[in-house]
LODRENGU-824516 format. One record per atom (N, C-alpha, C): residue in one letter; atom name; x, y, z negated. Coordinates in Angstrom, 2 decimals, decimal comma, padded with zeros to 5 digits. Example, Ala and Ser with C-alpha at 12.3 -4.5 7.8 and 13.67 -1.06 7.14 Angstrom:
<recs>
@aa->A | at->N | X->013,19 | Y->-005,69 | Z->-007,80
@aa->A | at->CA | X->012,30 | Y->-004,50 | Z->-007,80
@aa->A | at->C | X->013,20 | Y->-003,30 | Z->-007,80
@aa->S | at->N | X->012,85 | Y->-002,25 | Z->-007,08
@aa->S | at->CA | X->013,67 | Y->-001,06 | Z->-007,14
@aa->S | at->C | X->012,90 | Y->000,03 | Z->-007,87
</recs>
This chain:
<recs>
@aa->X | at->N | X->227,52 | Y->057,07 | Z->-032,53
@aa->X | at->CA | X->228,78 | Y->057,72 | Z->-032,89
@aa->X | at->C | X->228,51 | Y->058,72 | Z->-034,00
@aa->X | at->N | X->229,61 | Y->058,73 | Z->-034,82
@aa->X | at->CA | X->229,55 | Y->059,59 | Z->-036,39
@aa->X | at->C | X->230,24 | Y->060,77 | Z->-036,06
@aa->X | at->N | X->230,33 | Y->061,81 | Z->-036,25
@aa->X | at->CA | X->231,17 | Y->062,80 | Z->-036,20
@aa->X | at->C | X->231,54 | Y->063,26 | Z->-037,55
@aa->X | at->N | X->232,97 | Y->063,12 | Z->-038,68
@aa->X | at->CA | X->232,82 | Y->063,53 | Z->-039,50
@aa->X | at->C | X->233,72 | Y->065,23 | Z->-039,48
@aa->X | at->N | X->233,37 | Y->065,60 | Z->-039,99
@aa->X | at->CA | X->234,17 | Y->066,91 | Z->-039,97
@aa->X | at->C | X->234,88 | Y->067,85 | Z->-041,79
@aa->X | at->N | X->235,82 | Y->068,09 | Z->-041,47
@aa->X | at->CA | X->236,31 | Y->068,71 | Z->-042,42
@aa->X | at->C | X->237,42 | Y->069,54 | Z->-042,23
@aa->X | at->N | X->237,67 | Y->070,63 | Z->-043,41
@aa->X | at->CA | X->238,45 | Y->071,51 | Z->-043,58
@aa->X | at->C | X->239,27 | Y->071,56 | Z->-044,05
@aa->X | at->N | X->240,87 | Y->071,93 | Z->-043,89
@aa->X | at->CA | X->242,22 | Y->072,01 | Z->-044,33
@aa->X | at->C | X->242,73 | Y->072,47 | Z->-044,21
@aa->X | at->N | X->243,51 | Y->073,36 | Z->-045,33
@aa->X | at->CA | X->244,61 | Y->074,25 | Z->-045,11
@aa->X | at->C | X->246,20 | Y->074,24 | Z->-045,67
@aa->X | at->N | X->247,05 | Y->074,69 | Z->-044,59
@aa->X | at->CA | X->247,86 | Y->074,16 | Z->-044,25
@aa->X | at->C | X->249,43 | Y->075,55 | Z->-044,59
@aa->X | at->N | X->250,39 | Y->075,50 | Z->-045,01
@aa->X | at->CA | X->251,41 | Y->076,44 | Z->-045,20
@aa->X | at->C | X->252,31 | Y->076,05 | Z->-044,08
@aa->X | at->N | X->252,70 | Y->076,93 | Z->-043,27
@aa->X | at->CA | X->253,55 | Y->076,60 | Z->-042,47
@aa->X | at->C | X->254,74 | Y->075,99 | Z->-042,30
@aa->X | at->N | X->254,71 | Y->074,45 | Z->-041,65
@aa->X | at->CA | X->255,58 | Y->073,37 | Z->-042,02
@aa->X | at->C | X->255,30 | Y->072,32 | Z->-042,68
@aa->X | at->N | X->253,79 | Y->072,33 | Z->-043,60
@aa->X | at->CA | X->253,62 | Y->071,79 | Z->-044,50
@aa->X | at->C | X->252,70 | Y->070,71 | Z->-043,88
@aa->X | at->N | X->253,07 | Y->069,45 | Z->-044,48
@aa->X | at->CA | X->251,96 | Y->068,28 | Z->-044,39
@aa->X | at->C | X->251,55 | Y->067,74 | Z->-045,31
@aa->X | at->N | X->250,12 | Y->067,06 | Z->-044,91
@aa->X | at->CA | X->249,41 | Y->066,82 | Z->-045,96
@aa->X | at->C | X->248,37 | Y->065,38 | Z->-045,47
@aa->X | at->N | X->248,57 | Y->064,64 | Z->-046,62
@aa->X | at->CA | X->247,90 | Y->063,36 | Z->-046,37
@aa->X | at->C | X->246,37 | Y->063,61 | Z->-046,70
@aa->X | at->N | X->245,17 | Y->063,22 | Z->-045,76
@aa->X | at->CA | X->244,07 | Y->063,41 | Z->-046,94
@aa->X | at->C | X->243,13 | Y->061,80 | Z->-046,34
@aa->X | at->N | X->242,39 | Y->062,10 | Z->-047,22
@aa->X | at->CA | X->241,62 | Y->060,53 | Z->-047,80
@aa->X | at->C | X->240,08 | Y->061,42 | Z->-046,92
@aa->X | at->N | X->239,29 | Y->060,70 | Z->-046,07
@aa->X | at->CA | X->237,69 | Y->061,13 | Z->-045,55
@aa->X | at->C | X->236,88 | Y->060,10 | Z->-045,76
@aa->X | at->N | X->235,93 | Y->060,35 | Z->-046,80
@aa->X | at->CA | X->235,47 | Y->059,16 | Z->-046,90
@aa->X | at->C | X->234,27 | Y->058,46 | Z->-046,19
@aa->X | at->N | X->233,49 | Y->057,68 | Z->-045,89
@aa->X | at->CA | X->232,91 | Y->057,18 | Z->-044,58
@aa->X | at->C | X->231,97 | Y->056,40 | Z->-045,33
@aa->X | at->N | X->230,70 | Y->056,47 | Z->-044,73
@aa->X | at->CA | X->229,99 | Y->054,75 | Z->-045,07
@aa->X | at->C | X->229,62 | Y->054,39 | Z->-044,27
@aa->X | at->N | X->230,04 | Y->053,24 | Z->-043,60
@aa->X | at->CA | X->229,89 | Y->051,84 | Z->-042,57
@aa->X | at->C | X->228,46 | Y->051,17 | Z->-043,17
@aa->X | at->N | X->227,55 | Y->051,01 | Z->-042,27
@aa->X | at->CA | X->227,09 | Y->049,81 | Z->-042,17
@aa->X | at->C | X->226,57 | Y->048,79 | Z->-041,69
@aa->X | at->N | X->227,30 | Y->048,66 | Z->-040,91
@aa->X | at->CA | X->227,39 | Y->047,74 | Z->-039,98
@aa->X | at->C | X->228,56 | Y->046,66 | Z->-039,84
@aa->X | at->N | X->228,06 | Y->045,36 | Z->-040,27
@aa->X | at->CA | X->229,73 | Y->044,78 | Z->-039,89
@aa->X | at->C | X->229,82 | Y->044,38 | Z->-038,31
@aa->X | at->N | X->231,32 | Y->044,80 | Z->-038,42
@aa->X | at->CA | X->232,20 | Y->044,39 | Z->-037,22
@aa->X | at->C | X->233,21 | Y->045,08 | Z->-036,68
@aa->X | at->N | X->233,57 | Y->045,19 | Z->-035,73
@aa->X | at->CA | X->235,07 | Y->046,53 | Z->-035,40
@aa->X | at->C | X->234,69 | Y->047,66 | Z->-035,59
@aa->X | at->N | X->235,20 | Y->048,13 | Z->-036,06
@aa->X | at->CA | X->234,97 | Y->050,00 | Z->-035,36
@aa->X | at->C | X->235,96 | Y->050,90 | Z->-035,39
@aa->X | at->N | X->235,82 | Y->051,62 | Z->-034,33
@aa->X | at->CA | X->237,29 | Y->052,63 | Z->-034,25
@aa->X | at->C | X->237,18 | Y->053,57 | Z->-034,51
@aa->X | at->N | X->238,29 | Y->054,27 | Z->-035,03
@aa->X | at->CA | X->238,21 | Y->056,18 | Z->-035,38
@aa->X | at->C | X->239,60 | Y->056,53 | Z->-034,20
@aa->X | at->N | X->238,95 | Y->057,91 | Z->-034,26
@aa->X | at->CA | X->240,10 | Y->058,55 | Z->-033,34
@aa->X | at->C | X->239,86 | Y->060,15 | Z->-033,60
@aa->X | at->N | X->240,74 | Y->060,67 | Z->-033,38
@aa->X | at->CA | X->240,91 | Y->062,43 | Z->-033,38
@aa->X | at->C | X->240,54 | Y->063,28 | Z->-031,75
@aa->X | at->N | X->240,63 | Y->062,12 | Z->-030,98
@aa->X | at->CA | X->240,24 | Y->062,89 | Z->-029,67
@aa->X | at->C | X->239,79 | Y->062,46 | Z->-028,53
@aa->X | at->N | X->239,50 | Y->062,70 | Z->-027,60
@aa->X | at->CA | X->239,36 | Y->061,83 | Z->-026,73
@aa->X | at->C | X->240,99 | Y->061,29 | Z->-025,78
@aa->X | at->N | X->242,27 | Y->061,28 | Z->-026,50
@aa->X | at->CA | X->243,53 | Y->061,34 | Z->-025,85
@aa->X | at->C | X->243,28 | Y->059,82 | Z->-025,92
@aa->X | at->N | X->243,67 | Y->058,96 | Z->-024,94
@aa->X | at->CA | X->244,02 | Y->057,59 | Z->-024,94
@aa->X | at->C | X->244,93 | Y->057,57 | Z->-026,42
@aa->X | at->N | X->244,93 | Y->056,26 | Z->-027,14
@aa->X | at->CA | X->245,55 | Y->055,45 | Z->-027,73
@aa->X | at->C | X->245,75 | Y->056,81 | Z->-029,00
@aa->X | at->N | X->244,45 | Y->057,90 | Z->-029,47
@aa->X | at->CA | X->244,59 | Y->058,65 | Z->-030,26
@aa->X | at->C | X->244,04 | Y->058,18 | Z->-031,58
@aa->X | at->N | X->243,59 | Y->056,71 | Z->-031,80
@aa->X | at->CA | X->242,81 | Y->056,26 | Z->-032,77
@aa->X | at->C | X->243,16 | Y->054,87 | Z->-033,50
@aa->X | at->N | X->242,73 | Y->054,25 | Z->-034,13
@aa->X | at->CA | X->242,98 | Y->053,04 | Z->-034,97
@aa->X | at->C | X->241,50 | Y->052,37 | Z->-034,82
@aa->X | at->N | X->241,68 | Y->050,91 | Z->-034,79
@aa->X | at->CA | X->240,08 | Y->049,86 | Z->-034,64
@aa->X | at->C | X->240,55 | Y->049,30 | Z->-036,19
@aa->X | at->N | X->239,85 | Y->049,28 | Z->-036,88
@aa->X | at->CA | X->239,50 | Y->048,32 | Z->-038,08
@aa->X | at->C | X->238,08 | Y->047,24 | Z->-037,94
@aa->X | at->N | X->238,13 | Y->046,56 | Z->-039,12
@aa->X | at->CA | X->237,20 | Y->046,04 | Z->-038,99
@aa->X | at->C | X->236,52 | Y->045,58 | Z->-040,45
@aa->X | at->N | X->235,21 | Y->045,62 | Z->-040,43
@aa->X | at->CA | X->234,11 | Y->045,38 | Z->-041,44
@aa->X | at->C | X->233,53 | Y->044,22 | Z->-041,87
@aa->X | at->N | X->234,17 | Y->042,90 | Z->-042,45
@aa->X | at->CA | X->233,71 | Y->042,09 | Z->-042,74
@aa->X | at->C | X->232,63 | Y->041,93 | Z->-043,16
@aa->X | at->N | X->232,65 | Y->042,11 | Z->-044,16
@aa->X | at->CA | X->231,07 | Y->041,92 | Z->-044,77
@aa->X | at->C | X->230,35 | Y->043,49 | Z->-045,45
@aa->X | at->N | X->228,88 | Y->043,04 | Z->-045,50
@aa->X | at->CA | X->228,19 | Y->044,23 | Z->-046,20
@aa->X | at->C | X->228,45 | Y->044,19 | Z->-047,57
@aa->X | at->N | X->228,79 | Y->045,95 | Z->-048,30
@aa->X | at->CA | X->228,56 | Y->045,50 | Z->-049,83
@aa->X | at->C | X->227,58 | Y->045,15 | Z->-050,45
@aa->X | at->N | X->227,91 | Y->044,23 | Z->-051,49
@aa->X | at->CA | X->226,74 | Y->043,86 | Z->-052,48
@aa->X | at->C | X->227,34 | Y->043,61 | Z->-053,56
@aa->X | at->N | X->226,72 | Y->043,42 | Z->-054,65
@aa->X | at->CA | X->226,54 | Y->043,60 | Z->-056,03
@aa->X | at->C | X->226,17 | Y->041,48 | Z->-056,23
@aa->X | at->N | X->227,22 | Y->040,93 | Z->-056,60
@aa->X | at->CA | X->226,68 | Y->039,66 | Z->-056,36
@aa->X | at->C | X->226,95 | Y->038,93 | Z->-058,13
@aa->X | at->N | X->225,67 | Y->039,20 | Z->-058,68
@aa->X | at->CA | X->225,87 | Y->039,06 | Z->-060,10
@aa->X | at->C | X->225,73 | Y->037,83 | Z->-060,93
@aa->X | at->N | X->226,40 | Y->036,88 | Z->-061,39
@aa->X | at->CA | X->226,00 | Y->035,61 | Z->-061,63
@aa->X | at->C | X->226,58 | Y->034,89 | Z->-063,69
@aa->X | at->N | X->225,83 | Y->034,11 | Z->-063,89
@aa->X | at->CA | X->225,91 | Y->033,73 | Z->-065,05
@aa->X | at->C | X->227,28 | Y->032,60 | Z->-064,83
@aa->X | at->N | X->227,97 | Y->032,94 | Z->-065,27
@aa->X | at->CA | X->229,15 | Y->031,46 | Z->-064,65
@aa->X | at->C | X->229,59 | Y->030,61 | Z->-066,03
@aa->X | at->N | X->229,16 | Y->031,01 | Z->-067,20
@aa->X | at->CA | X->228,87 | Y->029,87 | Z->-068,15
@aa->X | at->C | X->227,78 | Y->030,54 | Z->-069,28
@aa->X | at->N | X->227,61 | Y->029,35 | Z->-070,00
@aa->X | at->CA | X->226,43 | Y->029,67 | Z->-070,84
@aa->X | at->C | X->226,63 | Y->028,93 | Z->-072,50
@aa->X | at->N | X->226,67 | Y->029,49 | Z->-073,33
@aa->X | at->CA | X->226,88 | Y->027,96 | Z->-074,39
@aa->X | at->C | X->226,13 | Y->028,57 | Z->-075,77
@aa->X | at->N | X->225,82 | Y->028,10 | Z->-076,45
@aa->X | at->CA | X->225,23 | Y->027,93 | Z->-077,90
@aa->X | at->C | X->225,58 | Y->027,09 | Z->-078,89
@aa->X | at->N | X->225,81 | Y->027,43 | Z->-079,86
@aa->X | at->CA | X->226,43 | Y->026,34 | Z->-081,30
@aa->X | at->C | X->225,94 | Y->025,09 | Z->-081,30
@aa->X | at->N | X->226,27 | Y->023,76 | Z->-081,23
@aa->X | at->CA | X->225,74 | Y->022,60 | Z->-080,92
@aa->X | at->C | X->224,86 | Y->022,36 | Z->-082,02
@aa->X | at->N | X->225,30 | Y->022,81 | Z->-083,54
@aa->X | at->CA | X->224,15 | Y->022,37 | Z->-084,51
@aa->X | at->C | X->223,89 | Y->023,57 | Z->-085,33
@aa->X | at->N | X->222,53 | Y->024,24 | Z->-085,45
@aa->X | at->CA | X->222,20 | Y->025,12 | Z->-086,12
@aa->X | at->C | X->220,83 | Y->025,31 | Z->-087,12
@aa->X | at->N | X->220,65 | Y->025,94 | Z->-087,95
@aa->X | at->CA | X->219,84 | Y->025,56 | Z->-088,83
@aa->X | at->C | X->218,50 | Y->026,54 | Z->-087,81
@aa->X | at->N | X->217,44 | Y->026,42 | Z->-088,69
@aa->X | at->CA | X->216,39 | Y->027,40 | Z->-087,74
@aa->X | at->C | X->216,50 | Y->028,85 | Z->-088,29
@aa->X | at->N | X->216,34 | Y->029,49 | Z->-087,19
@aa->X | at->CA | X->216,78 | Y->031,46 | Z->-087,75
@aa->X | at->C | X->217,34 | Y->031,79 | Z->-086,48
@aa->X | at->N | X->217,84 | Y->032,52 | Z->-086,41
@aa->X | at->CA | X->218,47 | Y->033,84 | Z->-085,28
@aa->X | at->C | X->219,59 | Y->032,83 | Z->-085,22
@aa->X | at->N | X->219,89 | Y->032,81 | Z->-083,95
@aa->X | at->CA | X->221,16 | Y->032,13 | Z->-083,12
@aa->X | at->C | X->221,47 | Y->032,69 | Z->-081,73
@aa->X | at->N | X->222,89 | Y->032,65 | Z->-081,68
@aa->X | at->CA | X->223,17 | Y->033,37 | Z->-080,57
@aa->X | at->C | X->224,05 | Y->032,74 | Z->-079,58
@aa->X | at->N | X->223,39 | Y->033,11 | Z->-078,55
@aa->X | at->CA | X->223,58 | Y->032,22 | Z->-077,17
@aa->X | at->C | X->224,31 | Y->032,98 | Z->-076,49
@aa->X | at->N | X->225,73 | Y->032,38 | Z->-076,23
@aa->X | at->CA | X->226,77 | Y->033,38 | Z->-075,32
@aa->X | at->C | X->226,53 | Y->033,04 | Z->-073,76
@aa->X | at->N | X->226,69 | Y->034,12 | Z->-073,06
@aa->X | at->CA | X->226,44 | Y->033,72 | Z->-071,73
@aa->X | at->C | X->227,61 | Y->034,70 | Z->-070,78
@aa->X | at->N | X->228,59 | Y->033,88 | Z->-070,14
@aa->X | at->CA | X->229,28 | Y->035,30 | Z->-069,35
@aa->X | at->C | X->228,54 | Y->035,44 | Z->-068,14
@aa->X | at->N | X->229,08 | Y->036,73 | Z->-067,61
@aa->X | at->CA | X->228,84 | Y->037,43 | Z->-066,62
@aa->X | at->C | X->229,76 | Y->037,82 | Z->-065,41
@aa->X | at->N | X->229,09 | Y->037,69 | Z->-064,70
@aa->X | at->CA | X->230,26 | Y->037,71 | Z->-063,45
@aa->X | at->C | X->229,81 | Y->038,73 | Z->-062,50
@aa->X | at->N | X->230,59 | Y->039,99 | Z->-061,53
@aa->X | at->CA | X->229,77 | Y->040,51 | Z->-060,47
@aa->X | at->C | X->230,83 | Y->039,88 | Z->-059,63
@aa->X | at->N | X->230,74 | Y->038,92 | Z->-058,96
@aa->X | at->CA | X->231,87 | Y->038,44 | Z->-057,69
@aa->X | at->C | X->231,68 | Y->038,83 | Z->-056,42
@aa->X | at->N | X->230,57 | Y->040,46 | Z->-056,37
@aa->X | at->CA | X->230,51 | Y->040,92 | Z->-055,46
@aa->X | at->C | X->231,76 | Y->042,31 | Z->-055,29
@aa->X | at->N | X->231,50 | Y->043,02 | Z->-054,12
@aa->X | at->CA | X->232,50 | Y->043,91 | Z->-053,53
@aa->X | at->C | X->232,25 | Y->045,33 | Z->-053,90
@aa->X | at->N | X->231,08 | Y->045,18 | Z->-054,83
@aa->X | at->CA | X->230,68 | Y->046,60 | Z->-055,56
@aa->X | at->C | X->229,82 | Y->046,81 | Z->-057,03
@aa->X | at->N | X->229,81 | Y->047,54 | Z->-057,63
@aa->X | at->CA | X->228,88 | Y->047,90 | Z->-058,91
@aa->X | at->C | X->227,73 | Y->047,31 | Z->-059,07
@aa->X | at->N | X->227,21 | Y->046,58 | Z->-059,86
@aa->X | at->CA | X->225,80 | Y->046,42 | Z->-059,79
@aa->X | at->C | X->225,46 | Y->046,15 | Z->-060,68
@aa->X | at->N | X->223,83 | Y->045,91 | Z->-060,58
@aa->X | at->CA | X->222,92 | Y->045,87 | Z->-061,80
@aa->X | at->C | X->222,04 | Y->044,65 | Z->-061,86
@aa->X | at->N | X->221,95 | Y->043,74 | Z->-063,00
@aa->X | at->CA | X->221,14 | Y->042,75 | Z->-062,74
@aa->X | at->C | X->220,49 | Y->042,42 | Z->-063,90
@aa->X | at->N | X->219,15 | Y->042,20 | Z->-063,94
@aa->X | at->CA | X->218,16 | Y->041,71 | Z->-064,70
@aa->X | at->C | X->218,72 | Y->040,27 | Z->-065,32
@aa->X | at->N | X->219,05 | Y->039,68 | Z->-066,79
@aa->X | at->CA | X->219,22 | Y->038,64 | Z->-067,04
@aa->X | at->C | X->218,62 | Y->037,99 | Z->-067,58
@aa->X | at->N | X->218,07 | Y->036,58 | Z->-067,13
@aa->X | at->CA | X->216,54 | Y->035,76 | Z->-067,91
@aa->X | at->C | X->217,14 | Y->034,74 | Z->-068,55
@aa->X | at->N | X->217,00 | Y->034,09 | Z->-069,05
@aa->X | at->CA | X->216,93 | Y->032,63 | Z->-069,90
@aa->X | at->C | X->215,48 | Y->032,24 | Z->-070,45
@aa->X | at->N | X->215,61 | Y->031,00 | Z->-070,32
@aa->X | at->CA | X->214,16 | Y->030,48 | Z->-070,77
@aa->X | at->C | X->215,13 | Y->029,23 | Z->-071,69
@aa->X | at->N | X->214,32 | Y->029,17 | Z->-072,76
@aa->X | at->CA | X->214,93 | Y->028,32 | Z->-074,07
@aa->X | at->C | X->213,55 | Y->027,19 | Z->-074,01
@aa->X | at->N | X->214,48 | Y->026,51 | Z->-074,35
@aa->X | at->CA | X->213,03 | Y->025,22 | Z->-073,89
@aa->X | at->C | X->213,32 | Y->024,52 | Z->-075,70
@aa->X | at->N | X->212,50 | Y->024,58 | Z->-076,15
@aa->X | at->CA | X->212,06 | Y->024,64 | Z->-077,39
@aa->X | at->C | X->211,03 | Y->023,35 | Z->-077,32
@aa->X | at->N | X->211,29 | Y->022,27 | Z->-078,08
@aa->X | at->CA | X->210,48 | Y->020,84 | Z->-078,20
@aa->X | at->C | X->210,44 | Y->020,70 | Z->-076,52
@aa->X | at->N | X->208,80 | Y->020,86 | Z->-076,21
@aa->X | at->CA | X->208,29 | Y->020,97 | Z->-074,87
@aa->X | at->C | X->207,49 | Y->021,70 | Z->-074,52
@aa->X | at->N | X->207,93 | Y->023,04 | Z->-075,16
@aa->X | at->CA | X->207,64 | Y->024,38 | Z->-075,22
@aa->X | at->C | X->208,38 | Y->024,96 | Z->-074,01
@aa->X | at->N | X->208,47 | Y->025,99 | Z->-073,30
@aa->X | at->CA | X->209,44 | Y->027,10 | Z->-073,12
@aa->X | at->C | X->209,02 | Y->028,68 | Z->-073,79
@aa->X | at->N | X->210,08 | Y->028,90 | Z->-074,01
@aa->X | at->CA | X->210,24 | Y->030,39 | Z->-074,85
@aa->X | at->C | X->210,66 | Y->030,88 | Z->-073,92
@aa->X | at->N | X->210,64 | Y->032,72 | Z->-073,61
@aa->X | at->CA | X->211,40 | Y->033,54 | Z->-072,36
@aa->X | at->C | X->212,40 | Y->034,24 | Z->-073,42
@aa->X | at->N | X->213,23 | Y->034,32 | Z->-073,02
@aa->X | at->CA | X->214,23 | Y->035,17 | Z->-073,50
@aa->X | at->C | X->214,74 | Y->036,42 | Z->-072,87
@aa->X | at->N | X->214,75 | Y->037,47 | Z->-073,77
@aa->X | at->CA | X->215,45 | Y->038,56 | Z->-072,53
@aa->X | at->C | X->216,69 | Y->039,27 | Z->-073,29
@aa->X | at->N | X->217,36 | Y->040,16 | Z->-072,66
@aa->X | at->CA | X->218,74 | Y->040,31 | Z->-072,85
@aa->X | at->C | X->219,26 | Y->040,45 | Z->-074,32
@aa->X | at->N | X->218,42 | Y->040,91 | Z->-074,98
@aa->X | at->CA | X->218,85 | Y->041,37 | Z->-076,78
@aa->X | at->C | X->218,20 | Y->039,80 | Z->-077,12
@aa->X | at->N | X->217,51 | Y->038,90 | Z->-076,79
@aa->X | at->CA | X->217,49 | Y->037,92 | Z->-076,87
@aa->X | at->C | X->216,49 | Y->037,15 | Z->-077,93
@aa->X | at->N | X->215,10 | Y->038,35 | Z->-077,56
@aa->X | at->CA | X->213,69 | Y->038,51 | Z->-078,47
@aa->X | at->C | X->212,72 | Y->037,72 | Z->-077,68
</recs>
C-alpha cells in the first residue's frame, strides 16, 4: 500500500479540482480511496507497462544514383505509450560487402 499525501488550501465554500500524480507499476486493478469508509474509493485498472516501443516502419533510397553521398530516408515510429530513445543501425550491403551505417549516415 502507497500512501500519497498532500496539501490544500481552501476559501470558505470554495472547491477545487486537483490532479496527484502516481506511478504504478504493476499491471492490473488497483484501487484508491480517501478512507477507510466503505465504497470511499474508485478501482481502475493498468493494462500494460510503459515503454518506449521504437520502430523503423519504412525505409527507401533513390532507385538510381551516381556514386557520392546519397541519402537514405527512413521513418520513425515510437508506437509505444511513452518518450523514448533509440539507437538507429542500418547496414548497406555494398557488392558483397556490408558497410555499417549510423545515424548522420558515415
Amino acid at each position: 500500500m502507497k500512501k500519497v499525501e498532500f496539501e490544500v488550501t481552501l476559501s470558505p465554500g470554495e472547491t477545487k479540482e486537483i490532479s496527484v500524480p502516481v506511478v504504478l507499476t504493476k499491471v492490473g486493478k488497483h484501487r484508491v480511496k480517501k478512507d477507510d469508509t466503505p465504497g470511499s474509493g474508485c478501482t481502475f485498472e493498468v493494462i500494460s507497462q510503459p515503454k518506449a516501443d521504437i520502430q523503423i516502419t519504412s525505409l527507401s533510397a533513390p532507385q538510381y544514383n551516381s556514386v557520392g553521398q546519397l541519402a537514405i530516408r527512413a521513418t520513425v515510429t515510437n508506437k509505444g505509450n511513452i518518450e523514448g530513445t533509440k539507437t538507429i543501425e542500418l547496414t548497406l550491403l555494398e557488392g558483397n560487402n556490408e558497410v555499417q551505417l549510423d545515424q548522420a549516415g558515415g
